[in-house]
N, CA, C and O atoms as CSV, one atom per row, in Angstrom:
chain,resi,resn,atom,element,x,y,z
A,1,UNK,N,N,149.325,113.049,78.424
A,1,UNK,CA,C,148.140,113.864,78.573
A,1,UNK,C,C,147.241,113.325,79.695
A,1,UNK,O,O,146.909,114.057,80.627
A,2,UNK,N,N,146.890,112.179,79.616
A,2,UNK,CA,C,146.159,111.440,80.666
A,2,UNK,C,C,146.684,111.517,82.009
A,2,UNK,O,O,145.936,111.421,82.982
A,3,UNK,N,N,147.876,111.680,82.109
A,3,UNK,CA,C,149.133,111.589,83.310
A,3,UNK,C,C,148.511,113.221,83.943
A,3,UNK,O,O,148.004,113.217,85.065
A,4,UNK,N,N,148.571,114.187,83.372
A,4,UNK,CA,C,148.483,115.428,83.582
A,4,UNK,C,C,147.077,115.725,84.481
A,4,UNK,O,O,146.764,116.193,85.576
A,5,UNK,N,N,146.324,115.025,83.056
A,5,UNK,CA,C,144.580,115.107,83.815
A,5,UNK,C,C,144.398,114.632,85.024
A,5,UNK,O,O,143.864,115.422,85.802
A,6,UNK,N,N,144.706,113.461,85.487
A,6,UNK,CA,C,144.720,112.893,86.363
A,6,UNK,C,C,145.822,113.304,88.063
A,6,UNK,O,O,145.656,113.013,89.247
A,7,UNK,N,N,146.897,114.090,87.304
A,7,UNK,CA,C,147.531,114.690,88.239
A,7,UNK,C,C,146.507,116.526,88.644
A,7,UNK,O,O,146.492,117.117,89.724
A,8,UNK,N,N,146.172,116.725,88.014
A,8,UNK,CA,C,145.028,118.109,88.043
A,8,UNK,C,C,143.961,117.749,88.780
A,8,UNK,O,O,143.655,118.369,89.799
A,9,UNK,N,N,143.286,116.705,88.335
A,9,UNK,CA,C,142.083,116.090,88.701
A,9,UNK,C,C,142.674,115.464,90.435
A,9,UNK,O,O,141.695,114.806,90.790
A,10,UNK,N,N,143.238,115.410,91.054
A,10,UNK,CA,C,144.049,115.285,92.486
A,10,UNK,C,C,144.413,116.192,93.034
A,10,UNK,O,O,144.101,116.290,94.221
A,11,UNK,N,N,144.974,116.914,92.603
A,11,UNK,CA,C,145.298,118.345,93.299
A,11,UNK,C,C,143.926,118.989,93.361
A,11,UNK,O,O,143.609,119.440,94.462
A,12,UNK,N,N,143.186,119.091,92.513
A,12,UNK,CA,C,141.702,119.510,92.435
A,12,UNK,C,C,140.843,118.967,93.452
A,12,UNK,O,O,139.960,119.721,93.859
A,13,UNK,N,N,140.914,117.894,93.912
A,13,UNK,CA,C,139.907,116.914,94.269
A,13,UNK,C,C,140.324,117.271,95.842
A,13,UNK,O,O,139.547,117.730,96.680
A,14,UNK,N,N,141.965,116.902,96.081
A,14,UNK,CA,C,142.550,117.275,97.304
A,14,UNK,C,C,142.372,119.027,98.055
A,14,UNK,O,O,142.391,119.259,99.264
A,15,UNK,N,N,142.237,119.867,97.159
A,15,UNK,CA,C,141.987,121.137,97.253
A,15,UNK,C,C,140.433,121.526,97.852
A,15,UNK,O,O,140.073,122.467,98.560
A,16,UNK,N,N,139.705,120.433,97.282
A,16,UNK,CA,C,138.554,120.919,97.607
A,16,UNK,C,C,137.582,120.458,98.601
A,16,UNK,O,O,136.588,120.983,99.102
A,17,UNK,N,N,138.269,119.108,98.766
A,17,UNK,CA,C,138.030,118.459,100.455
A,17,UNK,C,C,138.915,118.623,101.207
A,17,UNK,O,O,139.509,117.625,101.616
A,18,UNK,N,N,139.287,119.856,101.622
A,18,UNK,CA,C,140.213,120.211,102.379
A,18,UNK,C,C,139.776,120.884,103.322
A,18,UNK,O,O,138.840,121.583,102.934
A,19,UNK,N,N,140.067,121.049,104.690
A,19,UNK,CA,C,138.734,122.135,105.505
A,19,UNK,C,C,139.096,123.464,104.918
A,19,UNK,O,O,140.256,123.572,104.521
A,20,UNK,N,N,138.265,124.533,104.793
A,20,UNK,CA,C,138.376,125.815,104.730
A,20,UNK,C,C,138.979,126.558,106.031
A,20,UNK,O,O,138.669,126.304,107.195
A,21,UNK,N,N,139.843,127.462,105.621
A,21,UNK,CA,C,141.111,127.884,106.183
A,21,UNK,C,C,139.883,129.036,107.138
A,21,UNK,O,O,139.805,130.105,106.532
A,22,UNK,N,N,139.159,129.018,108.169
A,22,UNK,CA,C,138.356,130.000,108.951
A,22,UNK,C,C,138.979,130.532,109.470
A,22,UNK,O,O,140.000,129.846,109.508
A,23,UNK,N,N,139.245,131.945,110.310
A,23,UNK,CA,C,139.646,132.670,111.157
A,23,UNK,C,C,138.113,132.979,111.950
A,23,UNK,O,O,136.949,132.830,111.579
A,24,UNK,N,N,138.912,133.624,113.576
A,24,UNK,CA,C,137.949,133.929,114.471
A,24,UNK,C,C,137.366,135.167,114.401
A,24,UNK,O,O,138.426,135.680,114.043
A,25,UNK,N,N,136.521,136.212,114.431
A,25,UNK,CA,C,136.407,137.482,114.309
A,25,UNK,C,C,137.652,138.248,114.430
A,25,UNK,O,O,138.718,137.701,114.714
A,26,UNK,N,N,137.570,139.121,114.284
A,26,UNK,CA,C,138.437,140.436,114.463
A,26,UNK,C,C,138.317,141.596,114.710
A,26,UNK,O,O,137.105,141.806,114.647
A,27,UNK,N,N,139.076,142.957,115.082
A,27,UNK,CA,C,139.061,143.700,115.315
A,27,UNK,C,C,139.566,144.822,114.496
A,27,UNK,O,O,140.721,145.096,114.821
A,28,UNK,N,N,139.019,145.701,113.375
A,28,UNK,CA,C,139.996,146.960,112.549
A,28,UNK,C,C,139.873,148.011,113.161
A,28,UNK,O,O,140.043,148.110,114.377
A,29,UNK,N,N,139.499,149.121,112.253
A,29,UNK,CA,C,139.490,150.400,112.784
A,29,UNK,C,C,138.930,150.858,114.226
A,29,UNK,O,O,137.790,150.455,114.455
A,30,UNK,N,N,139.540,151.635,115.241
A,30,UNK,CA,C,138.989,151.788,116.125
A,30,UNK,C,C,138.867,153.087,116.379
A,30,UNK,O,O,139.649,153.771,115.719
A,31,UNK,N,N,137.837,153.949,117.436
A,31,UNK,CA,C,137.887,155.391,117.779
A,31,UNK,C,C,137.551,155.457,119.121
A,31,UNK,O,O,136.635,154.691,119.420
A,32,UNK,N,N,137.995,156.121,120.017
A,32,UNK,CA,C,137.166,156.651,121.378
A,32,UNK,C,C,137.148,157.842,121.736
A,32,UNK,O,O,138.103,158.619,121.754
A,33,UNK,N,N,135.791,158.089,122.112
A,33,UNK,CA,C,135.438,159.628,122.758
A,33,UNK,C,C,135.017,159.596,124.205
A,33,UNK,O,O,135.092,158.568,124.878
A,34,UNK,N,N,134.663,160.509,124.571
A,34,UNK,CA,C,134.558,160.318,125.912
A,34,UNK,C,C,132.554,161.172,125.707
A,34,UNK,O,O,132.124,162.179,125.143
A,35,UNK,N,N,131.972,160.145,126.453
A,35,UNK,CA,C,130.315,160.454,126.059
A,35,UNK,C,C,129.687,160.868,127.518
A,35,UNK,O,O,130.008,160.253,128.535
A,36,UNK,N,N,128.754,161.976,127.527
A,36,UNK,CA,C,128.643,162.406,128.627
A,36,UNK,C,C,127.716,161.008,129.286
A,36,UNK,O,O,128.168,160.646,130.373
A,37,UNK,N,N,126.654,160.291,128.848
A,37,UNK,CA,C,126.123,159.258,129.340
A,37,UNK,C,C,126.825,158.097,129.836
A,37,UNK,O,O,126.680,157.724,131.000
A,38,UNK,N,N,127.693,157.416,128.888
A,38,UNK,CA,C,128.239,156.053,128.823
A,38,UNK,C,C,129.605,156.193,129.028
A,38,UNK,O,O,130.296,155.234,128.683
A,39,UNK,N,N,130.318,157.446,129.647
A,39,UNK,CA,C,131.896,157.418,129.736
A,39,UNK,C,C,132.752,157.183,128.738
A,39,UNK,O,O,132.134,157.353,127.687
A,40,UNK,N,N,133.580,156.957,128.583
A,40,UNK,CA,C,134.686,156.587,127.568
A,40,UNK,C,C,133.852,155.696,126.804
A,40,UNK,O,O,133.164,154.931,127.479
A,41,UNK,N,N,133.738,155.605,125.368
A,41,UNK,CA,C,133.052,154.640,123.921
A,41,UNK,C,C,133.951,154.461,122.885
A,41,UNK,O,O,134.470,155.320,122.172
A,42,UNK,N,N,134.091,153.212,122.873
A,42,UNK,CA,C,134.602,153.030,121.778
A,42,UNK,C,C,133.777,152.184,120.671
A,42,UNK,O,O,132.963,151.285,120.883
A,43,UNK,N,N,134.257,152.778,119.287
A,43,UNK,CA,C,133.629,152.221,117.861
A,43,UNK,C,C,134.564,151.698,117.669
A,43,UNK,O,O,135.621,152.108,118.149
A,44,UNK,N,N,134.497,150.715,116.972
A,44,UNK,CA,C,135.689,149.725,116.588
A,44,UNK,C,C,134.671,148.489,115.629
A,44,UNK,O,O,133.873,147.641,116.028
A,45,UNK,N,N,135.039,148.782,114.527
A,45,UNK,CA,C,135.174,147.992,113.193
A,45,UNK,C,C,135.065,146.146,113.652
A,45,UNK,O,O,135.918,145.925,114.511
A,46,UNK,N,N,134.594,145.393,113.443
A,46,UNK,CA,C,134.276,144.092,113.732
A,46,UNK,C,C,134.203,143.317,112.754
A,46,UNK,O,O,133.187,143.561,112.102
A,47,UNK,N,N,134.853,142.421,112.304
A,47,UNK,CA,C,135.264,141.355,110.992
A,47,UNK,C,C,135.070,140.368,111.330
A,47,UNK,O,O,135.712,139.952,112.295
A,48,UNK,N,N,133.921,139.388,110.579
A,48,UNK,CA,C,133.676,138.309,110.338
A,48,UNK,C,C,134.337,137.226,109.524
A,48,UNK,O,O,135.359,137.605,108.951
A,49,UNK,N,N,133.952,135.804,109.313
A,49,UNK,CA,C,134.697,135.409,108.508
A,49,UNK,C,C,133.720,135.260,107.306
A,49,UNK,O,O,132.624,134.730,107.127
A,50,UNK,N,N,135.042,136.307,106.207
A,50,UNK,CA,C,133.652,135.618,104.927
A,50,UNK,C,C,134.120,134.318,103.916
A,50,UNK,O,O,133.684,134.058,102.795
A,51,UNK,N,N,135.100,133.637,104.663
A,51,UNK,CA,C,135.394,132.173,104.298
A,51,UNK,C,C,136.115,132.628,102.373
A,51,UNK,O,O,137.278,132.779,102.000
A,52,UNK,N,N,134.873,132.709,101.639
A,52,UNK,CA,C,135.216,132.744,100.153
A,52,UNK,C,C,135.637,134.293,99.547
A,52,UNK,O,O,136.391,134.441,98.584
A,53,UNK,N,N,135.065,135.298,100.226
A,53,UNK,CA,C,134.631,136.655,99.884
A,53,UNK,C,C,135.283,137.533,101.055
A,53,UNK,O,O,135.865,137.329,102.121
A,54,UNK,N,N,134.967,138.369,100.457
A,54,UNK,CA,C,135.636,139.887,101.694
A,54,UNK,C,C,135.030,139.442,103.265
A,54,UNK,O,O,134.123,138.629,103.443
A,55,UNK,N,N,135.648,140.066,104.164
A,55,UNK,CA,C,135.172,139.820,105.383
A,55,UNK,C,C,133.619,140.398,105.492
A,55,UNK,O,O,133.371,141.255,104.644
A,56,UNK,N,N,132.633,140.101,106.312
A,56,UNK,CA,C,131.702,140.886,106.497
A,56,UNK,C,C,132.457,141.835,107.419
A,56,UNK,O,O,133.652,141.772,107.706
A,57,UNK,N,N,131.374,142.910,107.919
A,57,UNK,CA,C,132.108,143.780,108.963
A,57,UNK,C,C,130.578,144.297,109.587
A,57,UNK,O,O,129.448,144.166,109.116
A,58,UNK,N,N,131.059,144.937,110.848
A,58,UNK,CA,C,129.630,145.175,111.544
A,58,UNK,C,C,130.598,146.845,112.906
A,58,UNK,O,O,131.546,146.596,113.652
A,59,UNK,N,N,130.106,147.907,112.809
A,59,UNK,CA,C,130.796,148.639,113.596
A,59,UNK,C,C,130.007,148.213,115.077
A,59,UNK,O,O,128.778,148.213,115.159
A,60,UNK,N,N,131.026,147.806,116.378
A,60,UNK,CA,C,129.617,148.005,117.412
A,60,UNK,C,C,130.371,149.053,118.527
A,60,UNK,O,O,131.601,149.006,118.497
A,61,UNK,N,N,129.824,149.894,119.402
A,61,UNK,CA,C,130.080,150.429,120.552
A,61,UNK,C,C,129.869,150.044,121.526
A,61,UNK,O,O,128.777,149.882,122.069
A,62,UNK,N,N,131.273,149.761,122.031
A,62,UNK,CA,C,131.363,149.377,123.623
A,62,UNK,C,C,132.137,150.304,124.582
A,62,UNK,O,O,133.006,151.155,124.392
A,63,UNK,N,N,131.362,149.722,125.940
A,63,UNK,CA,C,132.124,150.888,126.784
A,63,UNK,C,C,133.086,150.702,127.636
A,63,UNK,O,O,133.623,149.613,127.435
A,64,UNK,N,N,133.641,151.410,128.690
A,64,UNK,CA,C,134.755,151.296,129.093
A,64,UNK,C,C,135.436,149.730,129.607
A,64,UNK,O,O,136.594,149.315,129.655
A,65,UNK,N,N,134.241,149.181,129.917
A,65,UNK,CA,C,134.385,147.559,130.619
A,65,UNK,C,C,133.741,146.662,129.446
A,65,UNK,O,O,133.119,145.641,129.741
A,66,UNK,N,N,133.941,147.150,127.839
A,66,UNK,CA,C,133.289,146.150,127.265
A,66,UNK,C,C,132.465,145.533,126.911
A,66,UNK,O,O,132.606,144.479,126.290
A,67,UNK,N,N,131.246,146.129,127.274
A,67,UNK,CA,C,129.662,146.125,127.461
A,67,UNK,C,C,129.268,146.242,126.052
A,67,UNK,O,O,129.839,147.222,125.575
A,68,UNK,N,N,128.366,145.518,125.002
A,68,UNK,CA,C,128.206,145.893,123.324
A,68,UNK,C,C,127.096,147.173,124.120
A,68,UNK,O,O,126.434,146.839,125.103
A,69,UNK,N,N,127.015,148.498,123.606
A,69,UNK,CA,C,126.194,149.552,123.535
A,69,UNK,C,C,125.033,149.396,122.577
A,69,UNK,O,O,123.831,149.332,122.834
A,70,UNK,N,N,126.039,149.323,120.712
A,70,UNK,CA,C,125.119,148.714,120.113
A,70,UNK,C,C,125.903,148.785,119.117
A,70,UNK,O,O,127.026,149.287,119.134
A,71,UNK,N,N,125.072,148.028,117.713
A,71,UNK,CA,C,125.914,147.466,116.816
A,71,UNK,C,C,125.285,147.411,115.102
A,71,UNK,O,O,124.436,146.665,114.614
A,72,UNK,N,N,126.012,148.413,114.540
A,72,UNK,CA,C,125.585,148.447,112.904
A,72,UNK,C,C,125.012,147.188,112.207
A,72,UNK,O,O,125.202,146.034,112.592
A,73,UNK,N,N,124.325,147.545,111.190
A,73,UNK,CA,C,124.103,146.750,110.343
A,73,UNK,C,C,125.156,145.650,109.549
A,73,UNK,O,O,126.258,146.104,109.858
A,74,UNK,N,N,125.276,145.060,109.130
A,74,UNK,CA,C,126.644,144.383,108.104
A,74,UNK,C,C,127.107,144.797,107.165
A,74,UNK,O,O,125.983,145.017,106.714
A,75,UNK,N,N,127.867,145.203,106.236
A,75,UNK,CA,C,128.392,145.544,105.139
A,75,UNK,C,C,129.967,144.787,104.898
A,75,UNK,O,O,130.666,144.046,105.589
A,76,UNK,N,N,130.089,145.369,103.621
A,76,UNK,CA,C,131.704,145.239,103.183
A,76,UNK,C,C,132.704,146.082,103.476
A,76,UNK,O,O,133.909,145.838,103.522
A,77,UNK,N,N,132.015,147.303,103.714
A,77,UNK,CA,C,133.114,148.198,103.815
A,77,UNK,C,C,132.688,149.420,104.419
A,77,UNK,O,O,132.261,150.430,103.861
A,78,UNK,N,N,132.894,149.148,105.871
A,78,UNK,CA,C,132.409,150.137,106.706
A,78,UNK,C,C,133.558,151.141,107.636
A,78,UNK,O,O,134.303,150.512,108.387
A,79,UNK,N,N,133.730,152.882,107.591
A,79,UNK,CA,C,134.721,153.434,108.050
A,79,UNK,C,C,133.812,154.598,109.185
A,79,UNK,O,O,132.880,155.391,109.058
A,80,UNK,N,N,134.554,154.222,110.100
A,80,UNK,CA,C,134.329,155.552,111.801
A,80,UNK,C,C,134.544,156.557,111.199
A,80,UNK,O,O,135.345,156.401,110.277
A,81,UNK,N,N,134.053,157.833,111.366
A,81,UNK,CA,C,134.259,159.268,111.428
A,81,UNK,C,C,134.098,159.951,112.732
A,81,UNK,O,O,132.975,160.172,113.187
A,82,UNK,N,N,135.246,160.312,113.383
A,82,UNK,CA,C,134.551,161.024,114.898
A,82,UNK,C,C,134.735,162.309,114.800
A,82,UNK,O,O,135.603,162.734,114.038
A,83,UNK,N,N,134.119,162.979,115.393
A,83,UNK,CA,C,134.220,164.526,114.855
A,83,UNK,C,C,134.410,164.934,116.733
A,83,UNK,O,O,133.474,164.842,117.527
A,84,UNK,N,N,135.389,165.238,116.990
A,84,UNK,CA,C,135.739,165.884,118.460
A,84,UNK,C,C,135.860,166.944,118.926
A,84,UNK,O,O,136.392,167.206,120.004
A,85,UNK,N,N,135.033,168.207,117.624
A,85,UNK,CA,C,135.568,169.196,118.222
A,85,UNK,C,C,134.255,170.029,118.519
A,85,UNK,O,O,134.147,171.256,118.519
A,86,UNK,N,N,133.081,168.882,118.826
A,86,UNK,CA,C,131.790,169.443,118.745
A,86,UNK,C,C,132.003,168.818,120.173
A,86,UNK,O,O,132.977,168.192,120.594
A,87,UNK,N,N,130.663,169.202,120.894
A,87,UNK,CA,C,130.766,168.848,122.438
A,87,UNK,C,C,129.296,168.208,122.556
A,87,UNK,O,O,128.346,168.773,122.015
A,88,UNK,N,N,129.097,166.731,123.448
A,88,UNK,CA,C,130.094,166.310,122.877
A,88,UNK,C,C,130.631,165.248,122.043
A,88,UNK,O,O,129.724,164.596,121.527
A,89,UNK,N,N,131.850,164.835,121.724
A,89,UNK,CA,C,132.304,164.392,120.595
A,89,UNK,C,C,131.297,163.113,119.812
A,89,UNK,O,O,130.681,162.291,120.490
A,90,UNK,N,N,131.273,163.126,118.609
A,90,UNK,CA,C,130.251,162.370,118.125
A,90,UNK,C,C,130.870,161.590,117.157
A,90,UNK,O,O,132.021,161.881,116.830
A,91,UNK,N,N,130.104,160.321,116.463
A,91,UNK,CA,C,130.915,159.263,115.629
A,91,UNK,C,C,129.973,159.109,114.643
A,91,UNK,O,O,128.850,159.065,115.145
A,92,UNK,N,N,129.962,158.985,113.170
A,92,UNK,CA,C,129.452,158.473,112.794
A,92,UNK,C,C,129.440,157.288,111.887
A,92,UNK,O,O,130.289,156.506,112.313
A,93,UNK,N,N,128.861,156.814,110.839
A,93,UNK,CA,C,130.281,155.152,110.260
A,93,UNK,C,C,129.360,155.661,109.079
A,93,UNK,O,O,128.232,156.151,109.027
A,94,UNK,N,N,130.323,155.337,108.165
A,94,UNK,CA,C,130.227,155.275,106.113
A,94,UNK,C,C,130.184,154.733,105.613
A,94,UNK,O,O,131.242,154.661,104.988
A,95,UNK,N,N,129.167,153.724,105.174
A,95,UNK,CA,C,129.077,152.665,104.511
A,95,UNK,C,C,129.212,152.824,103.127
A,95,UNK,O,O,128.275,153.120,102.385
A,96,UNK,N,N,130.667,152.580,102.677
A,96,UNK,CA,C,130.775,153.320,101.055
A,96,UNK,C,C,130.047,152.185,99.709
A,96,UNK,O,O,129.860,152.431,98.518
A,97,UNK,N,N,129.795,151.038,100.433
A,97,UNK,CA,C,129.052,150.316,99.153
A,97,UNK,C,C,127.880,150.634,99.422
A,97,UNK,O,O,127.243,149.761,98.833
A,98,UNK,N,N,127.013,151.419,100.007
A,98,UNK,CA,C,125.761,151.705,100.147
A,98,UNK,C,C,125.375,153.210,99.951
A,98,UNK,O,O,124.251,153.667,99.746
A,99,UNK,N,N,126.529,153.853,100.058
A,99,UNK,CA,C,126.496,155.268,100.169
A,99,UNK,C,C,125.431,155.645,101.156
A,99,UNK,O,O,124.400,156.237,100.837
A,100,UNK,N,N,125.816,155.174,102.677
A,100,UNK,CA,C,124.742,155.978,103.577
A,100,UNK,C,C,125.859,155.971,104.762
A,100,UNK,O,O,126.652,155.068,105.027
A,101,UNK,N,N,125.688,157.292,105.430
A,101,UNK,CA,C,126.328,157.118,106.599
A,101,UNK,C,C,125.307,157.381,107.967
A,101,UNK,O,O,124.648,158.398,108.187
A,102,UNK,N,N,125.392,156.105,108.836
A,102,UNK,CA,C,124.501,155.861,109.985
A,102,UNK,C,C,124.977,156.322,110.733
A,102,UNK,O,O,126.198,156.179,110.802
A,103,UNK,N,N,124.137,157.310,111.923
A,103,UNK,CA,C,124.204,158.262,113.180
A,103,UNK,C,C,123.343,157.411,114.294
A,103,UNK,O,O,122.240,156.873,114.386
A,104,UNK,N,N,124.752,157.663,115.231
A,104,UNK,CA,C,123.947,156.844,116.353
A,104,UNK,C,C,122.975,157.275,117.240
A,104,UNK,O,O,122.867,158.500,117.286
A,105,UNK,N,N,122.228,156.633,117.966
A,105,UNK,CA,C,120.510,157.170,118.210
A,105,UNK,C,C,120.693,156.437,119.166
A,105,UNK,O,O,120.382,155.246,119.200
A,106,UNK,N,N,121.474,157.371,120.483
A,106,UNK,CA,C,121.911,157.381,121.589
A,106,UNK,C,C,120.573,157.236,122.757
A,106,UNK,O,O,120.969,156.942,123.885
A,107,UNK,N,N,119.173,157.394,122.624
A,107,UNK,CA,C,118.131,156.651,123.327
A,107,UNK,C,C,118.395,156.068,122.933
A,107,UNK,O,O,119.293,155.814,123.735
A,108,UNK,N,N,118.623,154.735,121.568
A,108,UNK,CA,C,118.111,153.122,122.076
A,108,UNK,C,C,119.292,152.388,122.833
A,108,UNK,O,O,119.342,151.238,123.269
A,109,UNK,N,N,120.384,153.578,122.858
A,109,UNK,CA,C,121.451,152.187,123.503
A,109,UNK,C,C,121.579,151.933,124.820
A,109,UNK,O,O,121.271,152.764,125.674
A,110,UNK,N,N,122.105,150.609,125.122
A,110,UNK,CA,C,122.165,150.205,126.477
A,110,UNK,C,C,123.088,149.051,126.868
A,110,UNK,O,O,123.144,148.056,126.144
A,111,UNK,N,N,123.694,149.130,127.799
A,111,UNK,CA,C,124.663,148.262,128.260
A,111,UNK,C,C,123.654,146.914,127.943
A,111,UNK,O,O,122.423,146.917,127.970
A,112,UNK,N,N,124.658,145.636,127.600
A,112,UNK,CA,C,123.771,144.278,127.587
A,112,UNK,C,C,123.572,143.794,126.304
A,112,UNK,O,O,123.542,142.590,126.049
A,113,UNK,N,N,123.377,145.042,125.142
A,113,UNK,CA,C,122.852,144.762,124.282
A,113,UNK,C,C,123.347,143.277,123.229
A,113,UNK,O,O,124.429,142.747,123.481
A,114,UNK,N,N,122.556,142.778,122.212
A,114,UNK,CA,C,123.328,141.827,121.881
A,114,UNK,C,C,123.257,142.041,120.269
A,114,UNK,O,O,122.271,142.449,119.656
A,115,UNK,N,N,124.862,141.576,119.564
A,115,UNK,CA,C,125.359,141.900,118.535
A,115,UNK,C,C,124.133,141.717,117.404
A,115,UNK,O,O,123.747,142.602,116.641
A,116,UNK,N,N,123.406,139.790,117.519
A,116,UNK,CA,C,122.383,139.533,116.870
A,116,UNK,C,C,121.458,138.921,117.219
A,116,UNK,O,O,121.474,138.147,118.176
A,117,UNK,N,N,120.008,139.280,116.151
A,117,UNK,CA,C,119.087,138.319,117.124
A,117,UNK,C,C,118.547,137.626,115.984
A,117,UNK,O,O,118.144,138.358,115.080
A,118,UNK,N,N,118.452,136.468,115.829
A,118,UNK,CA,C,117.742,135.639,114.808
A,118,UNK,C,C,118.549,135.871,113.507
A,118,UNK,O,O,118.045,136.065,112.401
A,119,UNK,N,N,120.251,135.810,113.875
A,119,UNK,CA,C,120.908,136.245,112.763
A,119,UNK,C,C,120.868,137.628,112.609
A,119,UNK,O,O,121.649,138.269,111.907
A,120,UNK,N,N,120.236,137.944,113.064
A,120,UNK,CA,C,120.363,140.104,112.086
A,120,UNK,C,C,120.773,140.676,113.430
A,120,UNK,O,O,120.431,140.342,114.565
A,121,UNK,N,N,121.741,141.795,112.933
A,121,UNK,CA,C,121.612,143.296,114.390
A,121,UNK,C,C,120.754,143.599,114.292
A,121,UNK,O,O,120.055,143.415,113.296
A,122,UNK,N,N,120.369,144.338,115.524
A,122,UNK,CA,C,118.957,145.386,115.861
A,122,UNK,C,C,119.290,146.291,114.948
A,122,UNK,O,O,120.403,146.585,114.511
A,123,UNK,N,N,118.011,146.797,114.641
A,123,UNK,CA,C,118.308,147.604,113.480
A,123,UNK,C,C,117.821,149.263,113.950
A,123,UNK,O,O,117.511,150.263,113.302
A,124,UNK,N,N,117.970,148.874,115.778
A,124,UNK,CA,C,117.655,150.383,116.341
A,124,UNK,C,C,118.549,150.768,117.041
A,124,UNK,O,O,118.302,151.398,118.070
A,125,UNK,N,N,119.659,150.514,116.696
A,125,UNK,CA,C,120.674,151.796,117.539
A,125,UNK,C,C,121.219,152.805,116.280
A,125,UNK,O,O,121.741,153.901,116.483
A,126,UNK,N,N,121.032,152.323,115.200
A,126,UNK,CA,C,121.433,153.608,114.265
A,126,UNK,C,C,120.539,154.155,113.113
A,126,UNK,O,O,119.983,153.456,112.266
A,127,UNK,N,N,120.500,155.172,113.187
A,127,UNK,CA,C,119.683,156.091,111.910
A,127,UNK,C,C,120.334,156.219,110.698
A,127,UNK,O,O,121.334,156.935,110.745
A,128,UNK,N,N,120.030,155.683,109.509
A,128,UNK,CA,C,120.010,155.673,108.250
A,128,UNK,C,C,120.236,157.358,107.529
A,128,UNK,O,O,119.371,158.205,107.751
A,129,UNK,N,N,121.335,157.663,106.767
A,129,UNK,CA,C,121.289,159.207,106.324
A,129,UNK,C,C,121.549,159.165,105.115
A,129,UNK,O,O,122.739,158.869,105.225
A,130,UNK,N,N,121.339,159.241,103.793
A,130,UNK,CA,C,121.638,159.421,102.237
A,130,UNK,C,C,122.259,160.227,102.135
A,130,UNK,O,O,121.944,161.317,102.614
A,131,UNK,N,N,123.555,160.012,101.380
A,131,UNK,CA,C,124.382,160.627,101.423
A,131,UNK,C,C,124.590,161.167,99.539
A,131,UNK,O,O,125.505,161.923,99.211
């Protein structure tokens, strides 16, 4: 019995001073339209590391050379909707643990922009909608 504890109590001990297994951001879902202002845009899904827990995720729009346009709030579980058959084509993202889907508010964006500031995204490139 003691043999056991002590073999648990090591694997335990070894397990938990171990570095945590991090990955670098990532890239999921992606969409592009073509925007009469900013040329070709793409939304594309952005994954953090959430080390213990689900990834964070953050949607941002960039443009043809890569430029952040601008960039959602954080969530768990955020999905693109582009609708292309309106002119012209428009995106919007679904935040299903919040039940709101944010519309982008195409005055505040601008080449340059940056993902965060003091830890948080700007919280003005997208409009809030209750869904």
């Amino acid at each position: 019995m003691r043999l056991s504890i002590a073999v648990f109590a090591a694997l335990f001990w070894f397990g938990v001073s171990s570095p945590v297994q991090a990955h670098s951001p990532y890239f999921g879902q992606s969409e592009r339209i073509e925007h009469p202002k900013f040329g070709v845009v793409e939304f594309a899904v952005l994954y953090g590391d959430g080390i213990f827990f689900a990834d964070p995720s953050q949607v941002v729009a960039l443009d043809s050379e890569g430029y952040l346009l601008a960039a959602t709030p954080q969530s768990k579980a955020l999905l693109i909707q582009c609708d292309r058959s309106v002119s012209p084509p428009d995106c919007r993202i679904y935040d299903e643990l919040q039940g709101v889907v944010l519309e982008p508010d195409y005055k505040q964006w601008a080449r340059g922009r940056i993902i965060e500031e003091e830890g948080r995204p700007p919280r003005d490139a997208y409009r809030k909608t209750q869904i």
